[in-house]
C-alpha positions, 0 to 999 in steps of 0.5 A, spaced: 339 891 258 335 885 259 336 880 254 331 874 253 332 867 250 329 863 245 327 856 245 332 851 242 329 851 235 322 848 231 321 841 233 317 840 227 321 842 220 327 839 224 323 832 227 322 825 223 319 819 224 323 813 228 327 810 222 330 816 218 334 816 212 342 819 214 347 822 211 351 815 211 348 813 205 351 810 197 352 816 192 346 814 189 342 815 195 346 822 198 342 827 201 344 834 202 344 840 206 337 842 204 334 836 200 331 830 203 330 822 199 323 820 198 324 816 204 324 822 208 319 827 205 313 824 208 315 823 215 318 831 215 311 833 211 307 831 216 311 834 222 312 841 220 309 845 226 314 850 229 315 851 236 319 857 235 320 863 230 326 862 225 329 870 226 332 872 219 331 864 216 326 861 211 319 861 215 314 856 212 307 855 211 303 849 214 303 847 206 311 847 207 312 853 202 316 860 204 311 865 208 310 871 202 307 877 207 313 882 207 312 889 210 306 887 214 300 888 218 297 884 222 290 883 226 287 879 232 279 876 229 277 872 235 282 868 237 286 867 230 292 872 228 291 875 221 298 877 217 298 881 210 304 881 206 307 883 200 308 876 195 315 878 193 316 870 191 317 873 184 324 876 187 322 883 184 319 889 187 314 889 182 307 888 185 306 880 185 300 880 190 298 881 197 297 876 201 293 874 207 295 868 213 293 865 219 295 863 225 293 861 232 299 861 236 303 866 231 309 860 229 305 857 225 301 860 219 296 857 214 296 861 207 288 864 207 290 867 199 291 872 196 286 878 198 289 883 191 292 880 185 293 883 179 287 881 177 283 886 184 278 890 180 276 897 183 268 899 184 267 901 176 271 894 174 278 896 172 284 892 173 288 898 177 295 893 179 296 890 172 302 894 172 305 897 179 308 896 186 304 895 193 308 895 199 306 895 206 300 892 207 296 893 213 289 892 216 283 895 220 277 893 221 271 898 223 266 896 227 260 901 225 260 898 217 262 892 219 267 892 214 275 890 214 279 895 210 286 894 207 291 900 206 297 899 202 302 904 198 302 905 191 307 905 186 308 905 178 313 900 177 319 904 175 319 909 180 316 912 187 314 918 184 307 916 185 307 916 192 299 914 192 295 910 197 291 905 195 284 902 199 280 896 199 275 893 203 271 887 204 265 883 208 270 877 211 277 879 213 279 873 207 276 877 202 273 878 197 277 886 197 274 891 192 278 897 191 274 903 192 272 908 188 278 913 189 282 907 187 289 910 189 291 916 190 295 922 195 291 922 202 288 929 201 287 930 193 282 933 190 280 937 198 279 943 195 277 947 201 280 952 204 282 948 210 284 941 206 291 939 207 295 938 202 300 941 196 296 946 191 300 944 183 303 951 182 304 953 189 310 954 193 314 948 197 320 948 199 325 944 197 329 940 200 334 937 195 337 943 192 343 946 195 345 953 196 351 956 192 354 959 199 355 953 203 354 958 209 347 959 207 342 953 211 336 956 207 332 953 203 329 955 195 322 954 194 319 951 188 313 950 184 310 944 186 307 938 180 303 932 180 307 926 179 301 922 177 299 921 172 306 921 168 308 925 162 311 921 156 318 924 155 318 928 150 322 935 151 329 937 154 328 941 160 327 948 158 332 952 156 332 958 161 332 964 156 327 961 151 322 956 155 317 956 150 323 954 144 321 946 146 327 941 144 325 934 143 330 928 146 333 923 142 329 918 138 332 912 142 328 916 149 323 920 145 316 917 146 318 913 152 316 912 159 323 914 163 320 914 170 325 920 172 332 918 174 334 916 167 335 908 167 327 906 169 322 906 164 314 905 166 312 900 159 318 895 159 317 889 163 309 888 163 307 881 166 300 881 165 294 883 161 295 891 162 290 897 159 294 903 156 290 909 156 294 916 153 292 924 152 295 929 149 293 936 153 295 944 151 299 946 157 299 953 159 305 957 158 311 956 162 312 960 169 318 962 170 318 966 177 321 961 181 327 959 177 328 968 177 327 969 185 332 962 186 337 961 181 342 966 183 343 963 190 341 955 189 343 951 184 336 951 181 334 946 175 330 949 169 327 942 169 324 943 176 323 951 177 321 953 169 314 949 169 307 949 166 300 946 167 295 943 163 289 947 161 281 944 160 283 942 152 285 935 151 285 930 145 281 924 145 283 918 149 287 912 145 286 906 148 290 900 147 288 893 151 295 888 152 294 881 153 301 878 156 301 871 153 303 867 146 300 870 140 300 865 135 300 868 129 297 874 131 300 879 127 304 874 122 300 877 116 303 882 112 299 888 113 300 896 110 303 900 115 299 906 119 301 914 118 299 918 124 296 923 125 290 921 120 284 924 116 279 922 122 283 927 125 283 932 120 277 937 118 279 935 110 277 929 107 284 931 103 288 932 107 291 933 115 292 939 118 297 940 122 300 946 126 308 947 122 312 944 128 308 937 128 310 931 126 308 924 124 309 917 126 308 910 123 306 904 126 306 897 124 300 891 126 306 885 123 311 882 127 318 882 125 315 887 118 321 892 117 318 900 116 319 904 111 316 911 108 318 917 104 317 925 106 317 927 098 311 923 095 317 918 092 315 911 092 317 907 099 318 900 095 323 902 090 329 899 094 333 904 090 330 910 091 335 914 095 329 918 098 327 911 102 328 911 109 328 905 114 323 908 120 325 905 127 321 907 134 322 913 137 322 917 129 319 923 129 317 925 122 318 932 121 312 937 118 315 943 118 313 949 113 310 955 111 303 955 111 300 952 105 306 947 105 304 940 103 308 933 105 305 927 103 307 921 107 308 914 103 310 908 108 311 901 106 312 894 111 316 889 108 317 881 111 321 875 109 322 879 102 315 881 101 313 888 101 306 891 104 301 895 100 303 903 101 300 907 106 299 914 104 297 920 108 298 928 106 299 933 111 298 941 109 301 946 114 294 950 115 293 958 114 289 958 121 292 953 127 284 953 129 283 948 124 288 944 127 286 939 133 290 937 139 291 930 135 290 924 139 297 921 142 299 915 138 301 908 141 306 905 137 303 897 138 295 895 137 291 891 141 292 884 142 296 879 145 304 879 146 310 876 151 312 883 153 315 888 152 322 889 152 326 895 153 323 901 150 319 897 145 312 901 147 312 908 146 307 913 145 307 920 141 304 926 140 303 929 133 301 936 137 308 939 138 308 943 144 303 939 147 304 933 153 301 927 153 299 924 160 298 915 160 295 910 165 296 903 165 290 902 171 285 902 166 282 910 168 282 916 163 289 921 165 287 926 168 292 931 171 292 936 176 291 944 173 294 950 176 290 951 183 288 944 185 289 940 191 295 934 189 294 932 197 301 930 199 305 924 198 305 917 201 310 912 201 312 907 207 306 907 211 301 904 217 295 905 219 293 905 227 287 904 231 288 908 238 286 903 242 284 909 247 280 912 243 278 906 238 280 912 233 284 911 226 290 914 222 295 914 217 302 915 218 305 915 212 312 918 210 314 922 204 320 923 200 326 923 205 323 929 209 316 929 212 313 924 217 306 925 217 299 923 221 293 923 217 286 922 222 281 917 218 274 918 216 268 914 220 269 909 215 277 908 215 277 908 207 280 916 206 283 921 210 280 927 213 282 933 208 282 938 214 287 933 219 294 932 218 300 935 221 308 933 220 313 931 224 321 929 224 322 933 219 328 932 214 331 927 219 329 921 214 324 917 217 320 911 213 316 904 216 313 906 222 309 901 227 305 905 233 304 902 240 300 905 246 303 903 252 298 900 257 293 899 251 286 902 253 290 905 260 296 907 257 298 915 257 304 914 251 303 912 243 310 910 241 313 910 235 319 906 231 321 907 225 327 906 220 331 910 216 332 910 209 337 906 206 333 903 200 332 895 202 339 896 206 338 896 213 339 902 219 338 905 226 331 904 228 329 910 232 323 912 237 319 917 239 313 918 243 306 922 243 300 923 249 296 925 245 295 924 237 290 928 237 294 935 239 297 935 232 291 938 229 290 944 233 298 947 231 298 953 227 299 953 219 306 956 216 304 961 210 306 956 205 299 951 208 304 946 212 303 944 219 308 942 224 306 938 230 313 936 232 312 939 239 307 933 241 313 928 240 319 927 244 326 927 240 327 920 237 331 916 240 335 910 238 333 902 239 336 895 237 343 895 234 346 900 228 342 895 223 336 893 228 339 886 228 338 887 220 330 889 220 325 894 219 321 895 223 313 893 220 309 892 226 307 892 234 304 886 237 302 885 245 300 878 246 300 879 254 294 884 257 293 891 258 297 890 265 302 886 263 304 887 256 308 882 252 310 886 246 313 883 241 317 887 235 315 884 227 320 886 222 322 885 216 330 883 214 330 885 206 335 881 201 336 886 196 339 881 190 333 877 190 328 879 195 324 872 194 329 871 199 327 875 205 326 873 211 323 875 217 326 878 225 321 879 230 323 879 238 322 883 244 321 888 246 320 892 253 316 900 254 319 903 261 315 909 261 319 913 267 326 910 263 331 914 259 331 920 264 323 920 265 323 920 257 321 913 256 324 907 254 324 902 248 328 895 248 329 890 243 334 885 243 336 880 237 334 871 239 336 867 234 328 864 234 323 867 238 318 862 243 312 865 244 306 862 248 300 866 246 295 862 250 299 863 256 300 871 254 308 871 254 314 870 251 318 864 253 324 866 257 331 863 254 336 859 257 342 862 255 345 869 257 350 874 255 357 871 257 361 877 254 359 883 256 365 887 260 369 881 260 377 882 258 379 883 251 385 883 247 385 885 239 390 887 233 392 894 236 386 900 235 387 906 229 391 911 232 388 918 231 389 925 234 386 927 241 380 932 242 379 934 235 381 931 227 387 932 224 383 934 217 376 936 216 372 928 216 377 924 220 377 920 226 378 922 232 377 921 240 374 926 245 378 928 252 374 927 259 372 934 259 369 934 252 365 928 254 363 932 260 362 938 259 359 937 251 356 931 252 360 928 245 364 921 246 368 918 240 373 912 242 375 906 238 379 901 243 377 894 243 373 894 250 368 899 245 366 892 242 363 888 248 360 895 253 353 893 251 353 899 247 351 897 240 346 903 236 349 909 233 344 915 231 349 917 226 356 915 224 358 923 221 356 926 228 360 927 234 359 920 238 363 914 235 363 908 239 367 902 236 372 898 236 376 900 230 382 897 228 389 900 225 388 896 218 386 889 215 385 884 217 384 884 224 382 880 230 378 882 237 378 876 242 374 875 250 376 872 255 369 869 258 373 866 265 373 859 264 370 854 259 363 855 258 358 852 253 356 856 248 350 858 245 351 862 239 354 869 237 351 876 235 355 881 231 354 888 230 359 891 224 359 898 222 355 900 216 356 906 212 349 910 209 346 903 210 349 899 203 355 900 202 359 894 206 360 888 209 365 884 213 368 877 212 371 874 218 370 867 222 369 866 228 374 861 233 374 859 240 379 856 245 381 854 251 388 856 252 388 862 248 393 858 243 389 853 240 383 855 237 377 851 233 373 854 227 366 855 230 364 859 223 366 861 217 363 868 214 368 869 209 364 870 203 359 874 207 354 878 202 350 881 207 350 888 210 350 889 217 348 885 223 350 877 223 349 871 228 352 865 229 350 858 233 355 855 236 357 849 240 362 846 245 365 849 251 370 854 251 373 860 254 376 864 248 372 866 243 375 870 237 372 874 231 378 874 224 376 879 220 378 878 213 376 884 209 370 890 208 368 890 202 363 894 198 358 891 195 354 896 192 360 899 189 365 893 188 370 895 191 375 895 197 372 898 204 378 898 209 375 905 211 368 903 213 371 897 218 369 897 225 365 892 230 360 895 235 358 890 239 360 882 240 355 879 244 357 872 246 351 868 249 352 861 254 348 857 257 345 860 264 344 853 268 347 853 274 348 844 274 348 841 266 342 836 265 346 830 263 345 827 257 343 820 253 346 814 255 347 810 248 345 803 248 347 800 241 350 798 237 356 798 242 362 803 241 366 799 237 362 794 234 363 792 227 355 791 224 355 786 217 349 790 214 346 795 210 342 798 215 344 800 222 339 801 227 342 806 233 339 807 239 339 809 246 337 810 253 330 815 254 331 822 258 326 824 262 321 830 260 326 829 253 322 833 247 327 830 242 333 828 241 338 831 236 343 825 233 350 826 230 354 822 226 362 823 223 367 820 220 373 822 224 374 820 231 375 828 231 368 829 229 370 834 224 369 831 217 363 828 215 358 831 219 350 829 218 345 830 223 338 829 225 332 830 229 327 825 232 322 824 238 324 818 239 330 814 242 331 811 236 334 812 228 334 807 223 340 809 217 339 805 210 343 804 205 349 805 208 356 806 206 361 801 209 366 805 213 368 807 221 363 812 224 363 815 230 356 817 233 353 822 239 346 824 241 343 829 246 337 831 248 332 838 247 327 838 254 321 840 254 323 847 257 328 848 251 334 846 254 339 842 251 343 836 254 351 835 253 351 831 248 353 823 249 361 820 250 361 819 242 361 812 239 364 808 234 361 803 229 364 799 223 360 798 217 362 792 212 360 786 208 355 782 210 
């Protein structure tokens, strides 16, 4: 493995004028760890260029604010490299924007805006991101219309049960952007020629979640599939299996609500901005039962999604609400009588509402604060002491059972501040004949107007019409739900969108649930899919966030493909595979139930990076080199799933050797604390440091002792013998030296290979020996993780000289995340060893000594042969006393210096008090400072990179005038 090296660090983040405010200042002047006093502002304010990128760190804009574009896309126009991303700077998953940068030299980005907001409008004026998540935004550009067309996937905000796609345009790559006409969608719905790809709703597709009752059977059911958008307000139980027809509603805490399918999310809670509510009750079909019949008896089938039904042509009107998210004044202050629904407008009879015998009514209320009340046997709803009274709450269904003929009459009231409202009254008549009755318009249980948000499950929306569902949009547009037979396309979630640089051709890779890989070739105009060219592949090996490349660009032969695992916003093995042809796809046959596999075009996956991918998911695949001589760099993206604001951004690179792995093609990447490229030059810079540990002596706490050759008990560690690795190509071995054999993936941690140092129990220690005292550079850690979120380690890093005395180099014993850590280091040692403390589960806050293990300890140096030399200091001399607030410090010029990095102590040990600086220039000024001993040091960063020693370390004594 080759392994590159970055440039010392950004000049400009870190680089102040001459005179600098230091650590060495009164308490009413001290500056910490992140904060600068207005005597420093300005100076690092206009010193903010990067000369390298700051992997895993905040990476600032040229206005000095965190760069907001996760998930992205990039694109070279002329000269300028432009980056899209998701806007995550609210901390949520919901949508907060895309936006758009700049950048010449791919370190620093200017901030060209958001290109989609929460105000984009579609082509017909509809607010469709008003409430909702867009992920992994990416760009093309056709030539032929001259147009820039942005992809994105599409979510409503409580789930990922859309699956959709969303596409816009624009004139100028910095926008304006319109969504276009299909506003999102599943790529391939509404196809509906017998050649177009995609799920037919009622059609048969096999289900991957449903687990056989013999565990022997490796089959899978098949069940009926159903549109996941638009959404149904939950209404109904699952259906009983011997009576489907016989519907029992939920409880009135959930009924009317918009459960977004796992139980615990809603669609209408948390909306931040103005939002246009649209709901339609539609008469289903009956419910088709045949799948639940041909599976239940040997799957584990579930009524809810093997009993299904289907709407038909009859919908009611549609009721519309508009939500402005703002302060309401006294909007609704005034008392106000109550609404009873369904209503007379809705009724044939000017006396009464007709209704079917199992409907009910609703009240809804226009007073904030107002408490409902109302009375089913015509009584008076304002007597406080009628004991027919009822205090109505959301979610209540009012029941209009009976006999034909038989009449409930509905009083209701609303009472604020002691006041009671005028009295709503609404007769409701079961009806001789049920074609008297329509299919009532659904309910909304909040007006129009202007609110600050909706709590949890404070916006509802009923249905009068038992038996019907309601459909409901947030986008703006009527719902309007699949019937049996259409084509519902295929879902789509973590995507890309790729131009053959071969062919100029473009498509869509997208993947769905946790099962399908999929390559959809883009029309002429890169705005849709082509209904009639779609294939899968890597199906069920859970892949997500693919990046494609074509080797060797217009005369490459491979496309290559890297994509994650799932894991949530938790890190995983990144893998990849490799095609000749993306086309080859389309021409393989059709399964009976409509599916094509193009699985023969594409190599077997094969692991790339650590066990976490140095904690990144992959987004995108740049040559900043030529044709000939590629430079590719690897972008991905490190989440922070506590507080995703917070994410951060990995890019390294990243070599292709087509006739590596055995003829197979082979992809490297490996971790650098900061990437230095040079895009005019076409290259990524090398570093100066090397890996110093690799194979070299180790000494641990003693390694788990497990059985030889197989496990002791189904699911338990063991090792392998030399004739099992060699005749069945397994490898399990959990000795120490496994921690530093170069060896740091692991394609799955239940398979039949293992290579890691895992102890006999916590806490534990695992130490190299580099051969003599070398200086170092930083470390990287790969710890084992378990389905990509369940631990983390907590440990800290010493090193020594002589195995006995040992010097704190990091401390991570608080450690919060997952996976991959790195670590700069300084001084010259020998010895380096990692403690760890604990494995902790996060997810679970629990103990997790059972998921301990070390893949790989990288311990990088110093690669020179002879060290430069370091600055000279000149004044003030060791041991002067100086008689003034402010003390200059100054030292002899290095030749080809392109900074000096300064340090101060207040020990002569240089462990306490520890405050640094950075400057151009041979010379710092502290102000204000506190009297006391310090001790001070300075070293040089070269033009190249390089790092000097630092200089012998001097004393100075501050006192009173």
């Amino acid at each position: 493995m080759r392994h590159r090296r970055w440039r010392a660090s950004r000049a400009g983040a870190l680089t102040l004028a001459a005179t600098l405010t230091l650590g060495l200042l009164p308490a009413t002047a001290l500056i910490t760890a992140g904060t600068a006093t207005a005597a420093s502002t300005e100076a690092s304010t206009e010193a903010s260029a990067y000369d390298a990128i700051p992997n895993g760190q905040t990476w600032l804009d040229t206005d000095g604010n965190a760069i907001q574009a996760h998930g992205g896309g990039f694109l070279k126009v002329g000269d300028t490299y432009y980056w899209v991303g998701e806007n995550k700077a609210h901390g949520s998953a919901a949508f907060g924007g895309v936006n758009l940068y700049k950048s010449t030299d791919l370190e620093n980005w200017e901030n060209a805006g958001a290109i989609l907001s929460v105000d984009s409008a579609d082509v017909n004026g509809n607010r469709i991101l008003a409430h909702s998540k867009v992920e992994r935004p990416k760009l093309l550009y056709n030539e032929e219309t001259g147009k820039y067309v942005l992809w994105g996937h599409y979510e409503m905000p409580g789930n990922y049960a859309a699956s959709e796609v969303i596409v816009a345009t624009a004139d100028d790559i910095e926008g304006p952007y319109t969504i276009t006409e299909k506003g999102h969608f599943r790529p391939g719905a509404g196809n509906e020629g017998a050649e177009a790809m995609g799920d037919r709703a009622g059609a048969l597709i096999e289900d991957w979640d449903t687990a056989a009752r013999d565990e022997t059977n490796t089959e899978h059911a098949y069940r009926p599939a159903q549109a996941d958008y638009p959404p149904r307000v939950h209404q109904y139980q699952a259906p009983d299996a011997d009576s489907p027809e016989d519907l029992q509603y939920v409880s009135d805490e959930d009924y009317g609500t918009s459960q977004a399918g796992n139980g615990w999310s809603y669609h209408l809670n948390d909306i931040a901005h103005d939002m246009t509510l649209k709901a339609q009750t539609y008469r289903m079909e009956e419910f088709d039962r045949s799948a639940y019949d041909t599976y239940s008896a040997d799957y584990n089938t579930s009524t809810g999604s093997y009993i299904v039904r289907y709407p038909t042509e009859e919908s009611s009107a549609v009721a519309t609400a508009d939500y402005v998210i703002g302060d309401p004044g006294g909007e609704r202050a005034e008392l106000a009588a109550p609404g009873l629904h369904p209503t007379l407008e809705e009724s044939s009879s000017e006396e009464v509402v007709f209704v079917n015998g199992q409907d009910s009514a609703f009240v809804t209320t226009n007073t904030d604060g107002a408490q409902l009340y109302f009375t089913t046997d015509g009584s008076d709803p304002a007597d406080g002491s009628n004991e027919a009274r009822q205090r109505y709450w959301d979610g209540m269904r009012l029941s209009l059972a009976g006999e034909a003929g038989q009449r409930t009459t509905v009083r209701a009231v609303a009472v604020l501040d002691g006041e009671t409202s005028e009295e709503t009254q609404v007769t409701y008549e079961v009806a001789e004949d049920p074609a008297d009755v329509p299919l009532f318009r659904p309910v909304l249980n909040r007006p129009s107007g202007t609110y600050d948000g909706f709590g949890y499950k404070e916006l509802r929306v009923y249905s009068p019409s038992y038996g019907a569902e309601v459909y409901y949009t947030m986008d703006g547009q009527d719902p309007d739900p699949a019937q049996r037979g259409e084509n519902i396309g295929f879902g789509s979630r973590d995507l890309t969108v790729y131009q053959d640089e071969k062919t100029g051709d473009a498509y869509l890779i997208t993947a769905q649930d946790h099962i399908y890989m999929r390559v959809w070739k883009l029309n002429d105009e890169f705005t849709d899919v082509v209904p009639e060219l779609e294939y899968d592949m890597y199906v069920g090996d859970h892949r997500e966030a693919p990046a494609l490349v074509r080797h060797g660009g217009t005369a490459g032969q491979y496309v290559y493909l890297l994509t994650s695992s799932q894991s949530g916003w938790y890190p995983n093995q990144t893998q990849y595979g490799r095609t000749e042809d993306l086309d080859a796809g389309f021409d393989q046959p059709r399964d009976e139930h409509g599916y094509r596999n193009g699985q023969s075009i594409w190599s077997a996956l094969q692991p790339v990076g650590d066990n976490t991918a140095y904690h990144s998911q992959p987004t995108r695949i740049l040559n900043i080199g030529t044709e000939a001589e590629p430079e590719y760099v690897y972008m991905g993206d490190r989440w922070r799933p506590d507080l995703l604001s917070r994410s951060t951004y990995v890019w390294m690179p990243l070599t292709i050797d087509d006739a590596g792995n055995d003829g197979n093609g082979l992809v490297d990447f490996s971790f650098t604390p900061e990437l230095d490229v040079d895009v005019a030059g076409g290259r990524i810079n090398e570093p100066d440091w090397e890996l110093v540990s690799l194979n070299q002596p180790v000494e641990a706490s003693p390694q788990v002792d497990v059985p030889v050759g197989a496990p002791a008990e189904e699911g338990g560690d063991w090792e392998t013998t030399p004739e099992q690795e060699e005749q069945e190509g397994i490898y399990r071995h959990y000795n120490a030296e496994q921690a530093n054999d170069g060896i740091d993936h692991d394609l799955d941690i239940h398979d039949d290979t293992e290579q890691f140092f895992k102890s006999e129990g916590m806490p534990f220690h695992w130490q190299v020996d580099l051969g003599e005292p070398t200086e170092l550079s930083w470390i990287g850690l790969s710890f084992k993780t378990v389905s990509g979120s369940d631990n983390v380690h907590r440990y800290a890093v010493s090193a020594s000289n002589d195995g006995e005395r040992w010097t704190e180099l990091a401390d991570n014993t608080s450690n919060l995340r997952i996976g991959y850590q790195n670590h700069a280091l300084e001084g010259q040692y020998r010895y380096v060893r990692v403690d760890v403390y604990s494995s902790f589960d996060l997810a679970h806050g629990r103990d997790a000594a059972w998921a301990r293990g070390l893949y790989e300890v990288s311990v990088y140096g110093s690669g020179q042969d002879t060290a430069p030399e370091g600055p000279q200091l000149a004044a003030p001399e060791d041991g002067t006393t100086v008689r003034h607030d402010d003390v200059g410090f100054a030292w002899e010029p290095v030749e080809n210096a392109r900074r000096y990095e300064f340090q101060s102590f207040r020990n002569e040990e240089l462990t306490e008090g520890k405050w640094q600086r950075s400057t151009r220039e041979p010379a710092v000024t502290a102000r204000n400072v506190r009297h006391g001993d310090y001790w001070w040091r300075v070293r040089a960063v070269l033009d190249d990179g390089t790092k000097t020693p630092w200089s012998d370390a001097w004393q100075v004594t501050v006192r009173d005038r």
